[in-house]
TORKOL-4160 file (C-alpha; in steps of 0.2 Angstrom, whole numbers, padded with zeros to 4 digits, m for minus):
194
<pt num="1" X="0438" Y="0423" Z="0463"/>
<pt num="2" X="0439" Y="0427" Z="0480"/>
<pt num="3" X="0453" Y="0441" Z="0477"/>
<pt num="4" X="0460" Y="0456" Z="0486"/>
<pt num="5" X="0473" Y="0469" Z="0484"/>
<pt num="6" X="0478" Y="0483" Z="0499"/>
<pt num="7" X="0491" Y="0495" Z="0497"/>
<pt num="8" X="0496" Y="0504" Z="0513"/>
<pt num="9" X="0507" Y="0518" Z="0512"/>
<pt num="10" X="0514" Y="0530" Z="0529"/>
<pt num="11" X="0526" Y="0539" Z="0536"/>
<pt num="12" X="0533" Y="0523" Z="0543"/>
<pt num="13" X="0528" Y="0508" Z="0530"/>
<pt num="14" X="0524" Y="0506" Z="0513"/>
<pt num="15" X="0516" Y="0490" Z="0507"/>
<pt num="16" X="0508" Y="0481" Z="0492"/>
<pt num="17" X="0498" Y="0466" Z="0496"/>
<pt num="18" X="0487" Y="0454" Z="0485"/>
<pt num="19" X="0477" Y="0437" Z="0492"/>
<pt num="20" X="0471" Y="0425" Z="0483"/>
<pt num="21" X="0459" Y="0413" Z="0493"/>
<pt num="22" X="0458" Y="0399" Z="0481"/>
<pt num="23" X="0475" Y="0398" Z="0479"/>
<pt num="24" X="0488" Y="0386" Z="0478"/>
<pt num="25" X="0501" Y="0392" Z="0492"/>
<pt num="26" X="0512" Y="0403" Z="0478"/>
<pt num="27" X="0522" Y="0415" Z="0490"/>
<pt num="28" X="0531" Y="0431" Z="0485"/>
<pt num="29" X="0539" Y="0439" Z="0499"/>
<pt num="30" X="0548" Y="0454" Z="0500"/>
<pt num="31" X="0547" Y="0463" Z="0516"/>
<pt num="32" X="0567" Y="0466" Z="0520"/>
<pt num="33" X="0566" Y="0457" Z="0536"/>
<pt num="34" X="0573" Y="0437" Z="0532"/>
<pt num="35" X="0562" Y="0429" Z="0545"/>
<pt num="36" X="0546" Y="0437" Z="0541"/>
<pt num="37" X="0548" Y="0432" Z="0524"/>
<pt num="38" X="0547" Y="0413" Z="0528"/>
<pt num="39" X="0532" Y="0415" Z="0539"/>
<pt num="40" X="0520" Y="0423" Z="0527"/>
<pt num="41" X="0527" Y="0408" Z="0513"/>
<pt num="42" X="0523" Y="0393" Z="0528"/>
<pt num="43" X="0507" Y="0402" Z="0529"/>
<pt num="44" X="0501" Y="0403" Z="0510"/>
<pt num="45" X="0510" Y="0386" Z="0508"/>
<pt num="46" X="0500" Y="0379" Z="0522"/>
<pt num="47" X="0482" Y="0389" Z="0520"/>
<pt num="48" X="0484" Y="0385" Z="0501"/>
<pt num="49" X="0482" Y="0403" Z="0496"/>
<pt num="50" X="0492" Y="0413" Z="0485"/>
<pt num="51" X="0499" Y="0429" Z="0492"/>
<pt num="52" X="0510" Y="0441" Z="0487"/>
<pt num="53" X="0518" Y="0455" Z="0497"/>
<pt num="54" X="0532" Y="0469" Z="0493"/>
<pt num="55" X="0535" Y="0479" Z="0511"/>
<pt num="56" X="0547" Y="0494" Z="0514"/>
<pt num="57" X="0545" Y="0499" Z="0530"/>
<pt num="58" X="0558" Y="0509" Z="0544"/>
<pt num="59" X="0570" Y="0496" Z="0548"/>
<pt num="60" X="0582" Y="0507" Z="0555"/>
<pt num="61" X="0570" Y="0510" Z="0569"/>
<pt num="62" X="0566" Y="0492" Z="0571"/>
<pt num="63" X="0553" Y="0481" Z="0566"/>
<pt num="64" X="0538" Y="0484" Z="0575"/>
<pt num="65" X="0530" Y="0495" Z="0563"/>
<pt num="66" X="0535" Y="0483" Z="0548"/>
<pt num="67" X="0526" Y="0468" Z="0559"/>
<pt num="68" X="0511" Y="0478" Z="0565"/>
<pt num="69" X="0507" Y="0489" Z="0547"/>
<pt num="70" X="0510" Y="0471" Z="0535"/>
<pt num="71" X="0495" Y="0463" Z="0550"/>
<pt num="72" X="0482" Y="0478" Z="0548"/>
<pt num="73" X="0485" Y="0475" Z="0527"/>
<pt num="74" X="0483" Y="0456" Z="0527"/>
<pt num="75" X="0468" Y="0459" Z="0538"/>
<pt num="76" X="0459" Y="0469" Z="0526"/>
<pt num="77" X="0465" Y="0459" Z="0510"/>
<pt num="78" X="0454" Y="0444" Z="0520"/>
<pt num="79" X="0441" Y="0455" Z="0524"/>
<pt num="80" X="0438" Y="0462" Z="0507"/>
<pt num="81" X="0441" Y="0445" Z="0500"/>
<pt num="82" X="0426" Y="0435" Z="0511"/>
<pt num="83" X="0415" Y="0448" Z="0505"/>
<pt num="84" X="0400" Y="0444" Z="0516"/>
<pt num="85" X="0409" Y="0428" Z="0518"/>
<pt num="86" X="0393" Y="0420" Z="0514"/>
<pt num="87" X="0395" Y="0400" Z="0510"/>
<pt num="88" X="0411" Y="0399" Z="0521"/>
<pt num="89" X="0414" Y="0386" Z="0533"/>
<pt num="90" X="0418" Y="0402" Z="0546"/>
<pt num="91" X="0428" Y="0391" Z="0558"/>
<pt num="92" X="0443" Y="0383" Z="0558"/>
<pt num="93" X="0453" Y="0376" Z="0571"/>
<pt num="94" X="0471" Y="0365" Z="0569"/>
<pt num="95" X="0484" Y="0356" Z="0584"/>
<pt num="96" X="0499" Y="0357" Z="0575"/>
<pt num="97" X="0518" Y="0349" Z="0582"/>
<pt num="98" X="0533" Y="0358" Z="0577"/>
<pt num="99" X="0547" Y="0345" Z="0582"/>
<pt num="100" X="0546" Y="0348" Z="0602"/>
<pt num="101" X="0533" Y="0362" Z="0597"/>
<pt num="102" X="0516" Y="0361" Z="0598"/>
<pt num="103" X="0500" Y="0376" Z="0593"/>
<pt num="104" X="0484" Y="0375" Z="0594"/>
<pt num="105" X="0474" Y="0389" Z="0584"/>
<pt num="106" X="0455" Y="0391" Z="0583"/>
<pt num="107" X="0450" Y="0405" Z="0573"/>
<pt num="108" X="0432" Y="0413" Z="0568"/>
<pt num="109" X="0428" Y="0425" Z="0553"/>
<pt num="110" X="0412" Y="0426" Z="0564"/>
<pt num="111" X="0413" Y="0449" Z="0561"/>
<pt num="112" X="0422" Y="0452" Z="0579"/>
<pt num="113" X="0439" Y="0456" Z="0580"/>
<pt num="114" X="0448" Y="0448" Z="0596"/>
<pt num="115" X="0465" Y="0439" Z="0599"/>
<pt num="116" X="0471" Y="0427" Z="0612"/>
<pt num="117" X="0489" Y="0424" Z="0612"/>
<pt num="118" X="0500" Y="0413" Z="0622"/>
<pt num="119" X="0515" Y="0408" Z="0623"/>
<pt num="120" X="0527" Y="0395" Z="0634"/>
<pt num="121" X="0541" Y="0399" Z="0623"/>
<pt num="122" X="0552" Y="0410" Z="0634"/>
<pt num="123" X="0567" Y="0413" Z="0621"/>
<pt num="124" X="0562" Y="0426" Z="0610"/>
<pt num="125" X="0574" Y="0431" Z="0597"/>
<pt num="126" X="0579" Y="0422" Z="0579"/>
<pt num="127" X="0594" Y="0432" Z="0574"/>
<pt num="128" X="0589" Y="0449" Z="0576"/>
<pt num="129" X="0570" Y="0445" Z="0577"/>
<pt num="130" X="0559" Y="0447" Z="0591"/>
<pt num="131" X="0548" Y="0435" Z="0587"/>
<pt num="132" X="0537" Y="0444" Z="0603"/>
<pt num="133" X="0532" Y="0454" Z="0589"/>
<pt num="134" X="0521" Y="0443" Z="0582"/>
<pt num="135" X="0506" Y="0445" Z="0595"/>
<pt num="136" X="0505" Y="0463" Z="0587"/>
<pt num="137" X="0507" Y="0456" Z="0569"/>
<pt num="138" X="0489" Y="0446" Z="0574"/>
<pt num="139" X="0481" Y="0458" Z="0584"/>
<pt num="140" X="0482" Y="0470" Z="0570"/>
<pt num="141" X="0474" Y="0455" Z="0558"/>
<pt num="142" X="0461" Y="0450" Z="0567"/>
<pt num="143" X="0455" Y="0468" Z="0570"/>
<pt num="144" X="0455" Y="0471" Z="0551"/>
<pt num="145" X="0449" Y="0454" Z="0545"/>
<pt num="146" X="0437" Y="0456" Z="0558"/>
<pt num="147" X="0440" Y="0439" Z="0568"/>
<pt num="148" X="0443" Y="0431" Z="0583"/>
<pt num="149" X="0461" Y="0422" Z="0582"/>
<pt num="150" X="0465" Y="0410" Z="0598"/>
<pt num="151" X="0485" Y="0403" Z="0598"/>
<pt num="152" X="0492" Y="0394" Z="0609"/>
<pt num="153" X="0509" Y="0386" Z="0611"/>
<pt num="154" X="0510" Y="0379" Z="0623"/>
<pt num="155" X="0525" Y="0368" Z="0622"/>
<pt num="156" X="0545" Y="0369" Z="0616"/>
<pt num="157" X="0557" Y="0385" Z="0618"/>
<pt num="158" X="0565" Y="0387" Z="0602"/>
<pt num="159" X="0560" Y="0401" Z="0595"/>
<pt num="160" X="0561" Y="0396" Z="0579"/>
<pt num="161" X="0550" Y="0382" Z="0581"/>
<pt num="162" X="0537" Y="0391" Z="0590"/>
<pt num="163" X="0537" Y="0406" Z="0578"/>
<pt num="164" X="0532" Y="0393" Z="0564"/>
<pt num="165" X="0521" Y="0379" Z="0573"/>
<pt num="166" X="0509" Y="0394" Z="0578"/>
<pt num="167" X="0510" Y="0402" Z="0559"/>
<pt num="168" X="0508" Y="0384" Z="0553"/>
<pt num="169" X="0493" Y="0381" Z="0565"/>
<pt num="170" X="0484" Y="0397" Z="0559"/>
<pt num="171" X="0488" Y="0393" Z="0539"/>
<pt num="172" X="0479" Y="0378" Z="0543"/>
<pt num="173" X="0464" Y="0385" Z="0554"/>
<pt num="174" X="0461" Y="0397" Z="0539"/>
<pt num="175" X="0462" Y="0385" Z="0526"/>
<pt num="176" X="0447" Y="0376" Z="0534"/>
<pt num="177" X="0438" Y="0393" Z="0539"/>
<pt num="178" X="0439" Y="0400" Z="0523"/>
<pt num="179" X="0434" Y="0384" Z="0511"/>
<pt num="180" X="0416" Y="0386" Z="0504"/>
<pt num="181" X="0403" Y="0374" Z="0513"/>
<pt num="182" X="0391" Y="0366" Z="0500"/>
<pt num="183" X="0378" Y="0362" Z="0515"/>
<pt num="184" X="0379" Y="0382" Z="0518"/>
<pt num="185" X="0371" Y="0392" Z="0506"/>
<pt num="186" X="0370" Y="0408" Z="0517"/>
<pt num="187" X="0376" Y="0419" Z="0528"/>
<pt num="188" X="0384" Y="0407" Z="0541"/>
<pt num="189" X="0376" Y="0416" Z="0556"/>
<pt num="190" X="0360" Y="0414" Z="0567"/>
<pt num="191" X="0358" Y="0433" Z="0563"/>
<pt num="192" X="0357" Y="0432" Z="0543"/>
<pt num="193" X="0373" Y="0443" Z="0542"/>
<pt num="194" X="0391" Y="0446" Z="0548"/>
């Protein structure tokens, strides 16, 4: 079973997270924050794994700290989950359309932690949600699950729609990243380790 569970507790956040790689795309969300919520279910719905996350984090502030603390945790439930991620695929890449949306996402559980993020989206609120804040809610995954995450959207301005074509492109991106390869029977890296 290809399993992790984080708990993060601060000043500012206190979460419980458990991933399940070899899932089904079972979601149970509870973060406070209506919007996040549906994100994280598209993403185990759509990266088919099953993840569970109860959040309590300084709302009254705002949500950065909810968005950015819930990244770092999923980050290191992946990590710990790969393991030494041998027999994976390690890659993954998806161009998904979202209505007048459209994301592309190529990601790499290749051991380095970097983000490129993009947007032409130039409305950024749904409701009361920045949906800016989502660069800070990837950069804080890909430094913990140690990967390189590229998102682009690069078409449609409702905020909506490009929140979730790029959460849907990523689901996707992991789901091939992540299955097991049965022509790689190691490390998947010229350098016998990640």
């Amino acid at each position: 079973m290809r399993s992790a569970s984080v708990t993060r507790n601060t000043r500012e956040t206190r979460i419980s997270l458990s991933v399940e790689l070899d899932g089904t795309g079972k979601a149970e969300i509870q973060t406070g924050i209506g919007f996040l919520d549906h994100m994280l279910e598209l993403l185990a719905r759509h990266a088919l794994i099953d993840l569970r996350v109860t959040l309590e984090g300084d709302t009254r502030v705002d949500y950065h700290h909810s968005v950015e603390d819930l990244g770092l945790a999923l980050g290191t439930a992946f990590n710990e989950a790969l393991g030494d991620r041998r027999g994976i695929r390690r890659y993954g890449f998806f161009l998904l359309p979202m209505d007048e949306s459209l994301c592309e996402c190529a990601i790499d559980f290749g051991g380095r932690p970097f983000l490129r993020f993009s947007t032409s989206c130039t409305n950024t609120f749904v409701r009361d949600f920045d949906v800016r804040l989502f660069e800070e809610f990837f950069r804080a995954l890909s430094v913990n699950a140690r990967m390189n995450i590229h998102l682009n959207h690069t078409g449609g301005n409702e905020a909506h729609h490009a929140a979730e074509s790029m959460f849907k492109a990523f689901a996707r991106a992991v789901r091939v990243a992540v299955e097991p390869d049965s022509r790689e029977t190691g490390i998947p890296s010229s350098k016998g380790t990640i």
